[in-house]
PDBQT receptor file of N, H, CA, C and O in Angstrom, charges set to zero:
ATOM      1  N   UNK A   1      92.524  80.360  68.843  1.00  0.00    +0.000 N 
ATOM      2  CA  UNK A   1      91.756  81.592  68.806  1.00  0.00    +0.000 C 
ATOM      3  C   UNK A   1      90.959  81.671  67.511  1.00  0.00    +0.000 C 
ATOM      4  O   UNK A   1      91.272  81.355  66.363  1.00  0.00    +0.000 OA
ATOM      5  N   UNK A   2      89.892  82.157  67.997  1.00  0.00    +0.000 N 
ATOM      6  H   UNK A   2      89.638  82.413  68.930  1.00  0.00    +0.000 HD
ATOM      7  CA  UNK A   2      89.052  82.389  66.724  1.00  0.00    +0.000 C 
ATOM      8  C   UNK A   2      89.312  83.701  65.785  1.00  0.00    +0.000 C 
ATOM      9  O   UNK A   2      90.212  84.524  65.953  1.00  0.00    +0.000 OA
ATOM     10  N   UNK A   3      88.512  83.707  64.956  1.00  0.00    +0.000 N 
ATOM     11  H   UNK A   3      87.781  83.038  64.820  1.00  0.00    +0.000 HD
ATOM     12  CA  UNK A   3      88.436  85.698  64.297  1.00  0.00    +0.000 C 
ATOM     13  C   UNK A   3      88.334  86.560  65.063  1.00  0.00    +0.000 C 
ATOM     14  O   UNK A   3      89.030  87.548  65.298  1.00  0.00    +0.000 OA
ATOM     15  N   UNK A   4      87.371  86.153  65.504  1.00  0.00    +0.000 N 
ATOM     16  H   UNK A   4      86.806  85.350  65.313  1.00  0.00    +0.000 HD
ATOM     17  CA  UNK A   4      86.412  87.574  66.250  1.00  0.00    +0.000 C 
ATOM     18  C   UNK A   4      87.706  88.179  67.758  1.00  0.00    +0.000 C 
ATOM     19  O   UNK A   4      87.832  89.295  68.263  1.00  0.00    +0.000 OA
ATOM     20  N   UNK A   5      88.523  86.719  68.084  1.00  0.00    +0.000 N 
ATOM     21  H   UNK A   5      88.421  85.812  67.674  1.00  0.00    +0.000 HD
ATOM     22  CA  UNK A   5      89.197  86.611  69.346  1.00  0.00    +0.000 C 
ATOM     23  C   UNK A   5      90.335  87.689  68.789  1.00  0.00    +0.000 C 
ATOM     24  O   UNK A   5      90.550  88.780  69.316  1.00  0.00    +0.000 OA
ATOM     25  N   UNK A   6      91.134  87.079  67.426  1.00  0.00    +0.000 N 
ATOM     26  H   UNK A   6      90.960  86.192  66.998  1.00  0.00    +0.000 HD
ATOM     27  CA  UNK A   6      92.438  87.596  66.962  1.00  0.00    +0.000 C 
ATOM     28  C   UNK A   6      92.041  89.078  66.648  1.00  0.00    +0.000 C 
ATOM     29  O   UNK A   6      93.040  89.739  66.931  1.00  0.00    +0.000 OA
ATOM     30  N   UNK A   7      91.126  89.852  66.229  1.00  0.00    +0.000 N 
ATOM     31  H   UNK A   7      90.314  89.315  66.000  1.00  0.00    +0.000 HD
ATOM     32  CA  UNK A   7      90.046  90.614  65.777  1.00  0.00    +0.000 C 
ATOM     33  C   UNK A   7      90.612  91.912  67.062  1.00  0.00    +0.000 C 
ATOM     34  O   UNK A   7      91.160  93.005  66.926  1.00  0.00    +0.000 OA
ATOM     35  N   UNK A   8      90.190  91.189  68.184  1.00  0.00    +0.000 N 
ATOM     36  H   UNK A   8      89.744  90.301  68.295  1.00  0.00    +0.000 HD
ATOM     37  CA  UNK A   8      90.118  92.061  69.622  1.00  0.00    +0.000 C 
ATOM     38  C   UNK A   8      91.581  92.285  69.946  1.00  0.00    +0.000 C 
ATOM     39  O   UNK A   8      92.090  93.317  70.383  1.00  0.00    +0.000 OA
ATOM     40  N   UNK A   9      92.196  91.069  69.638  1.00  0.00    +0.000 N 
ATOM     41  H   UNK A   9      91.782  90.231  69.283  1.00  0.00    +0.000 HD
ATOM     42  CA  UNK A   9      93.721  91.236  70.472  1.00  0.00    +0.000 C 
ATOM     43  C   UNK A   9      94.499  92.399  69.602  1.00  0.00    +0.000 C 
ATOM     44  O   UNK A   9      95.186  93.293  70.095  1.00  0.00    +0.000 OA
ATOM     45  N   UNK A  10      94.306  92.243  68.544  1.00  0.00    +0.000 N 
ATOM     46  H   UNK A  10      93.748  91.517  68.143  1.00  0.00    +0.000 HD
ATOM     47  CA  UNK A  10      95.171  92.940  67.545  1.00  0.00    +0.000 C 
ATOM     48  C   UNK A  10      94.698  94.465  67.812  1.00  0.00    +0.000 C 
ATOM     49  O   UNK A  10      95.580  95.314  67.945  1.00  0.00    +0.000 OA
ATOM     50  N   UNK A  11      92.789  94.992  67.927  1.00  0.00    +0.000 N 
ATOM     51  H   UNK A  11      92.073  94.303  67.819  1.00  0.00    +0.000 HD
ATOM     52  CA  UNK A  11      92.379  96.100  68.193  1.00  0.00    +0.000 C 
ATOM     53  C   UNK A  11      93.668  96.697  69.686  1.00  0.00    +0.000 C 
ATOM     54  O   UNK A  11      94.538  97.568  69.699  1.00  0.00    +0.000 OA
ATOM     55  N   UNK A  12      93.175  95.697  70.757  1.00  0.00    +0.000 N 
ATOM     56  H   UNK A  12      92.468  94.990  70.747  1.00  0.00    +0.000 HD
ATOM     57  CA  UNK A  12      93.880  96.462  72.031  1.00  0.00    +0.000 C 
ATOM     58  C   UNK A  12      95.131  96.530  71.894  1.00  0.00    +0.000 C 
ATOM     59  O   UNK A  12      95.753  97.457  72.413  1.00  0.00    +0.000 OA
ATOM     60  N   UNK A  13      95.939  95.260  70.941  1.00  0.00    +0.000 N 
ATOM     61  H   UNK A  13      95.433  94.507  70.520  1.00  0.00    +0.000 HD
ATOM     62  CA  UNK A  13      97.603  95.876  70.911  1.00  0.00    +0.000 C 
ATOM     63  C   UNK A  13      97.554  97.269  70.405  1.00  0.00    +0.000 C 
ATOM     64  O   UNK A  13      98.459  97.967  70.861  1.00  0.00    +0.000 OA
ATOM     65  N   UNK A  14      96.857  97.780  69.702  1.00  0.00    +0.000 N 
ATOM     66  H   UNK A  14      96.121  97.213  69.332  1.00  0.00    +0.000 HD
ATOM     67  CA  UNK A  14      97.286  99.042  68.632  1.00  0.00    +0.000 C 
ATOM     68  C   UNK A  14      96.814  99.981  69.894  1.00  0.00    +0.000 C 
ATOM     69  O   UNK A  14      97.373 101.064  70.072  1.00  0.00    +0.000 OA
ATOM     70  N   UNK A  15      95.886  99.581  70.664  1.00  0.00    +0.000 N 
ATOM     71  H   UNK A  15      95.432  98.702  70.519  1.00  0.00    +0.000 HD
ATOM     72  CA  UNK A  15      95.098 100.851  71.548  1.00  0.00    +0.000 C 
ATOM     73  C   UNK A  15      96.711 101.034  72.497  1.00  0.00    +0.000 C 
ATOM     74  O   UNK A  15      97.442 102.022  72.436  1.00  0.00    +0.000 OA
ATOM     75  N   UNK A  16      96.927  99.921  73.238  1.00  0.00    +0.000 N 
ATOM     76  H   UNK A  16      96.334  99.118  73.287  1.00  0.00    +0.000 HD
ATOM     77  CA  UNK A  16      98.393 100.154  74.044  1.00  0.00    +0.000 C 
ATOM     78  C   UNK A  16      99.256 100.707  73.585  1.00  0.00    +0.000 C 
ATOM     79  O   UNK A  16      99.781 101.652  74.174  1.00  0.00    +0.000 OA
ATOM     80  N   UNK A  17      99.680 100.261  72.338  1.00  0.00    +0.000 N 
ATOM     81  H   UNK A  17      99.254  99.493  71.860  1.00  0.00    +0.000 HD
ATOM     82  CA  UNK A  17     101.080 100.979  71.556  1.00  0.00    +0.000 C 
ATOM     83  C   UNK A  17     100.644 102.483  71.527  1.00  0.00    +0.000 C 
ATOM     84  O   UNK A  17     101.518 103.322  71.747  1.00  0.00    +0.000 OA
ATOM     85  N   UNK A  18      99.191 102.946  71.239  1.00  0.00    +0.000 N 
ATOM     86  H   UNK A  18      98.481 102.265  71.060  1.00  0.00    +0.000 HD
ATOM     87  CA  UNK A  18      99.269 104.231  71.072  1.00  0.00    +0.000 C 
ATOM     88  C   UNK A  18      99.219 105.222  72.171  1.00  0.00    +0.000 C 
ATOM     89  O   UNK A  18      99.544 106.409  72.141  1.00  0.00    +0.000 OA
ATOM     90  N   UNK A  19      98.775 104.547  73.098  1.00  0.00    +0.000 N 
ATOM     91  H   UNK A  19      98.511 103.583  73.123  1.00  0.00    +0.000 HD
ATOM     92  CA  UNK A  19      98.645 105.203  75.005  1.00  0.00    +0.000 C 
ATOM     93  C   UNK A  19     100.195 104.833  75.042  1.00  0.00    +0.000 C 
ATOM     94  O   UNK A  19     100.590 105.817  75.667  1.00  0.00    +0.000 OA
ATOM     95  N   UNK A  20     101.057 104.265  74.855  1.00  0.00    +0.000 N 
ATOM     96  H   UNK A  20     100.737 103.466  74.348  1.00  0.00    +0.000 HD
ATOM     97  CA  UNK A  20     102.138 104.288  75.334  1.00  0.00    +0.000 C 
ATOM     98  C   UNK A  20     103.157 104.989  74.537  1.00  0.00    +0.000 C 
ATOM     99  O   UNK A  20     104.322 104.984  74.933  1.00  0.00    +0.000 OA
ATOM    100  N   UNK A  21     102.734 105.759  73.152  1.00  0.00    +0.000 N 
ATOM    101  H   UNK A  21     101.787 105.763  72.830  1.00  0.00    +0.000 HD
ATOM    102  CA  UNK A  21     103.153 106.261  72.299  1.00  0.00    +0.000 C 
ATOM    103  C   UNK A  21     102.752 107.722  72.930  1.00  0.00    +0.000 C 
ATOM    104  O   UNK A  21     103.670 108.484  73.235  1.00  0.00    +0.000 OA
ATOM    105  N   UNK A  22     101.665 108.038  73.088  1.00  0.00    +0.000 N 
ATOM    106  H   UNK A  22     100.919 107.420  72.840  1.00  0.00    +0.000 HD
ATOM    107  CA  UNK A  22     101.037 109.168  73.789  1.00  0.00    +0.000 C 
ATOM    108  C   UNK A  22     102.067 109.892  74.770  1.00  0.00    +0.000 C 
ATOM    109  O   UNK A  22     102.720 110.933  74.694  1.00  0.00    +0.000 OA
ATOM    110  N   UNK A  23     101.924 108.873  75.733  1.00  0.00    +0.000 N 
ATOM    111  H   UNK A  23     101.394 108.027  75.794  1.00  0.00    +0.000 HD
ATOM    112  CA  UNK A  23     102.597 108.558  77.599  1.00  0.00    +0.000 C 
ATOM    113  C   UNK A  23     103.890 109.192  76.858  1.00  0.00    +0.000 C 
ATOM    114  O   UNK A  23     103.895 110.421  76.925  1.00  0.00    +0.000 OA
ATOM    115  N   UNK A  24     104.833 108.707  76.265  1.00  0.00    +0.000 N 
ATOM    116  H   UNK A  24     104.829 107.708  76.211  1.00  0.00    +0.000 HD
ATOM    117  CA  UNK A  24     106.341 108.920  76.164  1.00  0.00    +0.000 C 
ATOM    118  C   UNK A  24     106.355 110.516  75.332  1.00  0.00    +0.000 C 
ATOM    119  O   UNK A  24     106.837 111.543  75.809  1.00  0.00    +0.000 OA
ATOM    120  N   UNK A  25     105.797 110.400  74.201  1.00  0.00    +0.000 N 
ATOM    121  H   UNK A  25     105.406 109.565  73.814  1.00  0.00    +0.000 HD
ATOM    122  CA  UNK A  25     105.682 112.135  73.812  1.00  0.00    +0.000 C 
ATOM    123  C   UNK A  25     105.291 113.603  74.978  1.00  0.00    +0.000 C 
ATOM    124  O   UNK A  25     105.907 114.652  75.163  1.00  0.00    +0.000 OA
ATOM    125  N   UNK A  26     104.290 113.184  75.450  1.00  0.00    +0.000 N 
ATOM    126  H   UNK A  26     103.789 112.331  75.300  1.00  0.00    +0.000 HD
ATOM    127  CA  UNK A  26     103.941 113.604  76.818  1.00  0.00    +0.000 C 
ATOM    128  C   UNK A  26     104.857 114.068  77.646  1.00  0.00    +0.000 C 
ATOM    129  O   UNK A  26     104.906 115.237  78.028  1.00  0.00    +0.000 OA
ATOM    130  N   UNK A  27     105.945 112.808  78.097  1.00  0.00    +0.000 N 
ATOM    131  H   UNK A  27     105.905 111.858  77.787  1.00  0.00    +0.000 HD
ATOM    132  CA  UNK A  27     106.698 113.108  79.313  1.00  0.00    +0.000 C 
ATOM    133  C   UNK A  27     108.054 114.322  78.394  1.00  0.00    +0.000 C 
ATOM    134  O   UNK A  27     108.521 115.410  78.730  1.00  0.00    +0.000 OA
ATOM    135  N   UNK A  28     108.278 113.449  77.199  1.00  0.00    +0.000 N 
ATOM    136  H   UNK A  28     107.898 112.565  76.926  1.00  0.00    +0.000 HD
ATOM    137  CA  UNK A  28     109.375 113.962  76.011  1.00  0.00    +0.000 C 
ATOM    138  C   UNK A  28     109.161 114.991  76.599  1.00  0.00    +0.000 C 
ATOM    139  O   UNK A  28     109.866 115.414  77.515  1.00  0.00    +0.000 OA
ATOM    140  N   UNK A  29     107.963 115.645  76.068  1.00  0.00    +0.000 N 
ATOM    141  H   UNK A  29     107.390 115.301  75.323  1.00  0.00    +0.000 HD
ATOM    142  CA  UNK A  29     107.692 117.741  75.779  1.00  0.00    +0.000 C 
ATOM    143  C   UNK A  29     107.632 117.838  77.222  1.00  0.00    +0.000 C 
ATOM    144  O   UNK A  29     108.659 118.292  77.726  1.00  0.00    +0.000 OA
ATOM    145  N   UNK A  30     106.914 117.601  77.835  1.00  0.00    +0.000 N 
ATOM    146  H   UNK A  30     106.079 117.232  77.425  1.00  0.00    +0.000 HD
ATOM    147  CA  UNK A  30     107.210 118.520  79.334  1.00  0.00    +0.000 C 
ATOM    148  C   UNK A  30     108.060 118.094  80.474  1.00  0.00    +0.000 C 
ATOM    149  O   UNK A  30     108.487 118.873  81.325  1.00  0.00    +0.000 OA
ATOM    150  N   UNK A  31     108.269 116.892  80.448  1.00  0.00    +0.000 N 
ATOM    151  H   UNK A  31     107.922 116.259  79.756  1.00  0.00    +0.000 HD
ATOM    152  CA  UNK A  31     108.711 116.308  82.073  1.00  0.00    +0.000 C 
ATOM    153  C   UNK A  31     109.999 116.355  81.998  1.00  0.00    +0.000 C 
ATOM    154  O   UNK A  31     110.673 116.803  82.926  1.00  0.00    +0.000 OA
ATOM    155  N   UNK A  32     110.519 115.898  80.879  1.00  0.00    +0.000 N 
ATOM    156  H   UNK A  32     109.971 115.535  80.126  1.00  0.00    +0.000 HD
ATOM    157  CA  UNK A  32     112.198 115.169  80.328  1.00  0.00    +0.000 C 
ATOM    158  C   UNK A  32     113.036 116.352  80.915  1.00  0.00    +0.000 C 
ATOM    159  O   UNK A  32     114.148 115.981  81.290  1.00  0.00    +0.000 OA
ATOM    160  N   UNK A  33     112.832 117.424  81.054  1.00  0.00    +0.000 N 
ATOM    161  H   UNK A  33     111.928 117.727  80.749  1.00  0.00    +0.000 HD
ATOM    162  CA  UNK A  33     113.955 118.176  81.383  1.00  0.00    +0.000 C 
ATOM    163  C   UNK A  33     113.867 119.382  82.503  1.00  0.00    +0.000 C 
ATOM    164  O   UNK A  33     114.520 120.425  82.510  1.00  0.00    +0.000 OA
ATOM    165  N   UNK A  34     112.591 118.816  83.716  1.00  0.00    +0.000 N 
ATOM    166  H   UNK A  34     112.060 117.969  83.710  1.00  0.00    +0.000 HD
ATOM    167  CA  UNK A  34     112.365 119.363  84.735  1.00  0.00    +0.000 C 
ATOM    168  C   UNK A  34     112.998 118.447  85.785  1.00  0.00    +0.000 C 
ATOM    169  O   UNK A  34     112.940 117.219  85.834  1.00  0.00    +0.000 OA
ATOM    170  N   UNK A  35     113.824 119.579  86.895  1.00  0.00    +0.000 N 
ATOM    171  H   UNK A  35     113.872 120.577  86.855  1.00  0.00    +0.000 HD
ATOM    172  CA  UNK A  35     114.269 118.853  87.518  1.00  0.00    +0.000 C 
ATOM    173  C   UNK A  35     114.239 119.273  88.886  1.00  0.00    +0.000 C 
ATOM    174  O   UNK A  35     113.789 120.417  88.949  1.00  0.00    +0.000 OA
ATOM    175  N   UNK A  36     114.516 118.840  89.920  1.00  0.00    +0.000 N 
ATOM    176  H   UNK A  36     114.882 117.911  89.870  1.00  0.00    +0.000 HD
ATOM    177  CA  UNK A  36     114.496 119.359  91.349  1.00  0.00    +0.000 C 
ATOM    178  C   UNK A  36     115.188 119.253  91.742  1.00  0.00    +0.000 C 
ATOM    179  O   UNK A  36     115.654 118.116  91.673  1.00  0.00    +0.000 OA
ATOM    180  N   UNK A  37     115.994 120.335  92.579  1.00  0.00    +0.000 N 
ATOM    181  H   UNK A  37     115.615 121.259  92.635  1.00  0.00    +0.000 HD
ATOM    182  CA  UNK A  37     117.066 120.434  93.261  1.00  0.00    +0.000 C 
ATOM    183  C   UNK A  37     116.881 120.400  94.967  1.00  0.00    +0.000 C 
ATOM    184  O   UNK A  37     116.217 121.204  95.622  1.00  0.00    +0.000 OA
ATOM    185  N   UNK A  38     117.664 119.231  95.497  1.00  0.00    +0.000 N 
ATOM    186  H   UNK A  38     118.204 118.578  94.965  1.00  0.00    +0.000 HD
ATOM    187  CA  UNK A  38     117.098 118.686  96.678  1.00  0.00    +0.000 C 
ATOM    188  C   UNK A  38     118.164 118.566  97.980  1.00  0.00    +0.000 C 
ATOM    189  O   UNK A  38     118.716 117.505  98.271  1.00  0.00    +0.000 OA
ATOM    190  N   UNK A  39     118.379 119.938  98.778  1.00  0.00    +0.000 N 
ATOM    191  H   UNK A  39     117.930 120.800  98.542  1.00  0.00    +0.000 HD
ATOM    192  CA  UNK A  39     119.070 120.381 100.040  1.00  0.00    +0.000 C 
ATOM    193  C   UNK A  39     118.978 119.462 100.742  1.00  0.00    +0.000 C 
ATOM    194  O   UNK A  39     117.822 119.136 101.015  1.00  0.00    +0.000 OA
ATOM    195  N   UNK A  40     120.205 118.566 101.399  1.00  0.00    +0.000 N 
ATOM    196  H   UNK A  40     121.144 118.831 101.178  1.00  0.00    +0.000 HD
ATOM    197  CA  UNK A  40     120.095 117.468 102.056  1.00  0.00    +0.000 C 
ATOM    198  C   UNK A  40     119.748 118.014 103.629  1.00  0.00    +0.000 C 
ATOM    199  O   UNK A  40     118.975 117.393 104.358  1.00  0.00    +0.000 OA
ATOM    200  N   UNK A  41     120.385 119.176 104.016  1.00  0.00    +0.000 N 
ATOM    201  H   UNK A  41     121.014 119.681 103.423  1.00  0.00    +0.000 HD
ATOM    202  CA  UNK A  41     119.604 119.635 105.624  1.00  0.00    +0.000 C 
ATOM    203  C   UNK A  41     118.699 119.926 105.522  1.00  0.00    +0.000 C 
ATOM    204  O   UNK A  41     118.145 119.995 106.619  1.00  0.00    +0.000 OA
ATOM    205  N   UNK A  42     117.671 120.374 104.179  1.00  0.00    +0.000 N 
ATOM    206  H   UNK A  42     118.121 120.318 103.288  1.00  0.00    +0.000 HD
ATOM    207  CA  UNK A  42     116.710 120.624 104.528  1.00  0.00    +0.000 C 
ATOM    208  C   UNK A  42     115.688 119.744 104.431  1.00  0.00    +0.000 C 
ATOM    209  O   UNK A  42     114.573 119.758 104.954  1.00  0.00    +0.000 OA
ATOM    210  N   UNK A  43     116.315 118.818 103.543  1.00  0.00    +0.000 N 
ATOM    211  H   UNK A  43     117.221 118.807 103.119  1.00  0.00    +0.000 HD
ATOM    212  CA  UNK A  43     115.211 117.170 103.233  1.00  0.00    +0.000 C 
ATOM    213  C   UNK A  43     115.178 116.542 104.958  1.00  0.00    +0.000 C 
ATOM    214  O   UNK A  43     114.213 116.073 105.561  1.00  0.00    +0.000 OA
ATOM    215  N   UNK A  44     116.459 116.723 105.392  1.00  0.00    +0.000 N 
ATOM    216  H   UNK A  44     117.243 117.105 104.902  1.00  0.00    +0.000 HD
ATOM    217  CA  UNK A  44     116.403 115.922 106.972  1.00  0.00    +0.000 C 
ATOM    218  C   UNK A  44     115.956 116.557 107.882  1.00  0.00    +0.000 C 
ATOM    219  O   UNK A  44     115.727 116.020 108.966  1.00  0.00    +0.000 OA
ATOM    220  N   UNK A  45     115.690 118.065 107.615  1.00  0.00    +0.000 N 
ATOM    221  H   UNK A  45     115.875 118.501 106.735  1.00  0.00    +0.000 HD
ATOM    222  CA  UNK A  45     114.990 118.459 108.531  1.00  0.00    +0.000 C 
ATOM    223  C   UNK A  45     113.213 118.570 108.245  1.00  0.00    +0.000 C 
ATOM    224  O   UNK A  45     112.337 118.766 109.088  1.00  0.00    +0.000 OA
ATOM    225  N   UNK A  46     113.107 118.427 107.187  1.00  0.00    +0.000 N 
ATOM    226  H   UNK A  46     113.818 118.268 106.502  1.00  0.00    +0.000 HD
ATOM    227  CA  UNK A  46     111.247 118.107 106.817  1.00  0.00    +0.000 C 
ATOM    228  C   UNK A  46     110.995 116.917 107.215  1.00  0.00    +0.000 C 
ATOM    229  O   UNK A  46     109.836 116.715 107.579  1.00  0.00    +0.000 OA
ATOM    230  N   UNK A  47     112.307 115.381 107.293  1.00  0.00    +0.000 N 
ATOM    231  H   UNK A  47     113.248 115.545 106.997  1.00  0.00    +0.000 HD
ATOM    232  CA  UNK A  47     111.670 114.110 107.246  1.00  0.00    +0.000 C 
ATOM    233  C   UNK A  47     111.840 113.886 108.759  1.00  0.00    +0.000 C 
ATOM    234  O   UNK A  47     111.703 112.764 109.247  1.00  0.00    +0.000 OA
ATOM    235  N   UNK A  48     112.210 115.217 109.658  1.00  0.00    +0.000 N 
ATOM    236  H   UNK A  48     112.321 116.128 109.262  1.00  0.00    +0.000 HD
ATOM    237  CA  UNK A  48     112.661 114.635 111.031  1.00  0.00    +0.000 C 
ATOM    238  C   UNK A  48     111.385 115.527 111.369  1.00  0.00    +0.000 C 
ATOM    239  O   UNK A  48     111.470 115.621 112.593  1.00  0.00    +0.000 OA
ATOM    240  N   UNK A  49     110.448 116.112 111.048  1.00  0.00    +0.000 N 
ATOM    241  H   UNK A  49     110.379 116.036 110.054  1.00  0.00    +0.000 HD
ATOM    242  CA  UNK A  49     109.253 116.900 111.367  1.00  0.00    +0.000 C 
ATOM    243  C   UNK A  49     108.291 116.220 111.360  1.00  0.00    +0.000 C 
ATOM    244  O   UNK A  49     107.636 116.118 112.398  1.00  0.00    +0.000 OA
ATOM    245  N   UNK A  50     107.909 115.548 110.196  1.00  0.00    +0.000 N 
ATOM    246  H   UNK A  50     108.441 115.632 109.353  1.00  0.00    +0.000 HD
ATOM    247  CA  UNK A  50     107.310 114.589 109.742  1.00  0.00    +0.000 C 
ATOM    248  C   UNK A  50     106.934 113.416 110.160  1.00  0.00    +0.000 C 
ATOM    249  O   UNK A  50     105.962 112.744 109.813  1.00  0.00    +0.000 OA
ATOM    250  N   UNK A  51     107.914 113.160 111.074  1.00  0.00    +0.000 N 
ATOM    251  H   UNK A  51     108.704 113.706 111.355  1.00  0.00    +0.000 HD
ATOM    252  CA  UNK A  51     108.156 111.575 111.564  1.00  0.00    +0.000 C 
ATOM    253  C   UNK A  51     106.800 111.229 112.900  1.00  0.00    +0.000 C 
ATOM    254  O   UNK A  51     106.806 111.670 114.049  1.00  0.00    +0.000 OA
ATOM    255  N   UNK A  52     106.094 110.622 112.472  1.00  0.00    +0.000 N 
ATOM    256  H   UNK A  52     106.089 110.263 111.539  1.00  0.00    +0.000 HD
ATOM    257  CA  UNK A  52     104.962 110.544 113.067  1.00  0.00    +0.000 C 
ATOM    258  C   UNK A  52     105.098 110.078 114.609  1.00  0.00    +0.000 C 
ATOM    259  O   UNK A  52     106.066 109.439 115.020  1.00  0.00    +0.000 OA
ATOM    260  N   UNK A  53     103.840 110.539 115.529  1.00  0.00    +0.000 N 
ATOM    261  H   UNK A  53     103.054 111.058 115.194  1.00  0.00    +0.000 HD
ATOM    262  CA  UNK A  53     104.416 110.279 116.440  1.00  0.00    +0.000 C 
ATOM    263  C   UNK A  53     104.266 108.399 117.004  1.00  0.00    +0.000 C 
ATOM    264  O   UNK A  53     103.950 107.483 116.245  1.00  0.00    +0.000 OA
ATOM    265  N   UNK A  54     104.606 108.247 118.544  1.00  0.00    +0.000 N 
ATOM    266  H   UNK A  54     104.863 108.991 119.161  1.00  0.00    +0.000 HD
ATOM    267  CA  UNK A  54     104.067 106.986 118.335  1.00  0.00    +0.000 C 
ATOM    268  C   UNK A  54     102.587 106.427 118.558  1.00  0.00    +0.000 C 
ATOM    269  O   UNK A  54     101.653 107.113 118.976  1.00  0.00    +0.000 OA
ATOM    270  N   UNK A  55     102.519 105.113 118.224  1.00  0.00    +0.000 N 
ATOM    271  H   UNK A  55     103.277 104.556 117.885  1.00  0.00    +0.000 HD
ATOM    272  CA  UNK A  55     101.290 105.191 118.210  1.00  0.00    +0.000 C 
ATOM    273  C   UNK A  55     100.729 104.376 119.432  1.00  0.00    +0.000 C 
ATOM    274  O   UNK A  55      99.965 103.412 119.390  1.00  0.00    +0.000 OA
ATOM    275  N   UNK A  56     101.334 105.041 120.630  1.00  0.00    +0.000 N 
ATOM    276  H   UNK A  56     101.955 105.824 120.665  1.00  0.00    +0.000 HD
ATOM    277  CA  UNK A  56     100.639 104.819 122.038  1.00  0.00    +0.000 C 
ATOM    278  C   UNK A  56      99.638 106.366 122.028  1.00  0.00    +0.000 C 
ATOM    279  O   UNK A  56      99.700 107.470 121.486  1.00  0.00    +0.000 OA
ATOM    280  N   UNK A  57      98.580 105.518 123.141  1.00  0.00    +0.000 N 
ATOM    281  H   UNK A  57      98.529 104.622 123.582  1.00  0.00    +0.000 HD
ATOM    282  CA  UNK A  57      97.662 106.566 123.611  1.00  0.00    +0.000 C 
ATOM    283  C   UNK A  57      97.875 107.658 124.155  1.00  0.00    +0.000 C 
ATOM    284  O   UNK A  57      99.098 107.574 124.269  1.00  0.00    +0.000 OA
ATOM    285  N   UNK A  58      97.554 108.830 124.670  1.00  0.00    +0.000 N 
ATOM    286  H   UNK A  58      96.561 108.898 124.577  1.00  0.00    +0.000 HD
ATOM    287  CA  UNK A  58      98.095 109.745 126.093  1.00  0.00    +0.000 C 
ATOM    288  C   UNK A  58      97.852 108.953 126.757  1.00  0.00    +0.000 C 
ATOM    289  O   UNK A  58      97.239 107.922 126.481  1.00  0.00    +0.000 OA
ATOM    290  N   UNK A  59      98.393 109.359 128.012  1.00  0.00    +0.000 N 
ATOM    291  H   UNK A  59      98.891 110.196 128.236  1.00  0.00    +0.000 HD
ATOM    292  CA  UNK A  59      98.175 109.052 129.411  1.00  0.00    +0.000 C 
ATOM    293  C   UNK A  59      97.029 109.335 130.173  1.00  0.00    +0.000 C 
ATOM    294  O   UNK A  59      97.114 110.349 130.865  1.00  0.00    +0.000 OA
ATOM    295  N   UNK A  60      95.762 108.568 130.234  1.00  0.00    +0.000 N 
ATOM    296  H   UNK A  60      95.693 107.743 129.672  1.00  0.00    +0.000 HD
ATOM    297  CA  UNK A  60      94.553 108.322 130.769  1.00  0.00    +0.000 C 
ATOM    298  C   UNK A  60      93.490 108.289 129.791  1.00  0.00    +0.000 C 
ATOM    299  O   UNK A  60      92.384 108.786 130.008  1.00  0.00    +0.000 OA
ATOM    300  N   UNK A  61      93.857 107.628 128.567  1.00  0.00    +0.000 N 
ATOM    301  H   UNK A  61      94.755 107.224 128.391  1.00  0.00    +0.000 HD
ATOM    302  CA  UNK A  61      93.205 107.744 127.861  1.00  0.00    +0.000 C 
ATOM    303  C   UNK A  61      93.188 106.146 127.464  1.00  0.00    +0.000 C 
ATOM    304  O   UNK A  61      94.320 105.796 127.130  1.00  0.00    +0.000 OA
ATOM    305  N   UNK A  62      92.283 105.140 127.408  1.00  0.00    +0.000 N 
ATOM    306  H   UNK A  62      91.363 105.424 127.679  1.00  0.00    +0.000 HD
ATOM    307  CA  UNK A  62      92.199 104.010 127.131  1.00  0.00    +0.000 C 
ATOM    308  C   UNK A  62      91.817 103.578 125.869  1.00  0.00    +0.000 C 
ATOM    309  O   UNK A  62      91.238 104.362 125.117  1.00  0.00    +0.000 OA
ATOM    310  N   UNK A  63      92.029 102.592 125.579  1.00  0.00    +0.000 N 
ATOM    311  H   UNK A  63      92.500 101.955 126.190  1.00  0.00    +0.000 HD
ATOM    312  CA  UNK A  63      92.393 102.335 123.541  1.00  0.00    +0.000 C 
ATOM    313  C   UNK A  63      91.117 101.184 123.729  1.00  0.00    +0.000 C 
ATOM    314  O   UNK A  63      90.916 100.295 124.557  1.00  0.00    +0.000 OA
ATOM    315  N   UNK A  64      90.420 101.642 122.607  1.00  0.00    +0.000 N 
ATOM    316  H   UNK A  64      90.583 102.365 121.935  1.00  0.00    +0.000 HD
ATOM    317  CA  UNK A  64      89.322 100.591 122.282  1.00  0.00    +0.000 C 
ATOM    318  C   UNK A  64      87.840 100.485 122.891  1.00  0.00    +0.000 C 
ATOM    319  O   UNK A  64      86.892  99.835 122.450  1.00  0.00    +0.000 OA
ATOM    320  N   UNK A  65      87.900 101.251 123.952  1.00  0.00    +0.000 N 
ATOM    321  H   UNK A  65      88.670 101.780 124.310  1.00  0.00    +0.000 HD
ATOM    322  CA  UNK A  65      86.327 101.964 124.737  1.00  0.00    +0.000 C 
ATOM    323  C   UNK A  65      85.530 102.294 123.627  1.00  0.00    +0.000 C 
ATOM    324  O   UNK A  65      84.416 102.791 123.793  1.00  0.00    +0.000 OA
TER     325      UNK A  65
């Protein structure tokens, strides 16, 4: 590697360390201690709503016309 090469690498390590220095303070102050509380009948009854239907046509209706 040249100057100009070692020059760049060293710029973007410091840019990452500090977005990832950012990122973790970030989550620290707000995220770290929000939490969700998650009803198992009611999770199985949203993911049994949800459940798409299949993926046949109706009946008289032809696929690809």
């Amino acid at each position: 590697m040249n100057l100009p090469d070692q020059g760049l690498l060293r710029h973007l390590v410091v840019v990452v360390l500090i977005k990832l220095a950012l990122i973790t303070a970030l989550w620290w102050a707000f995220i770290r201690d929000a939490r969700v509380s998650v009803d198992s009948s009611t999770m199985a009854a949203q993911v049994s709503r949800s459940t798409p239907p299949s993926h046949r046509p109706p009946p008289g209706e032809t696929h690809g016309q």
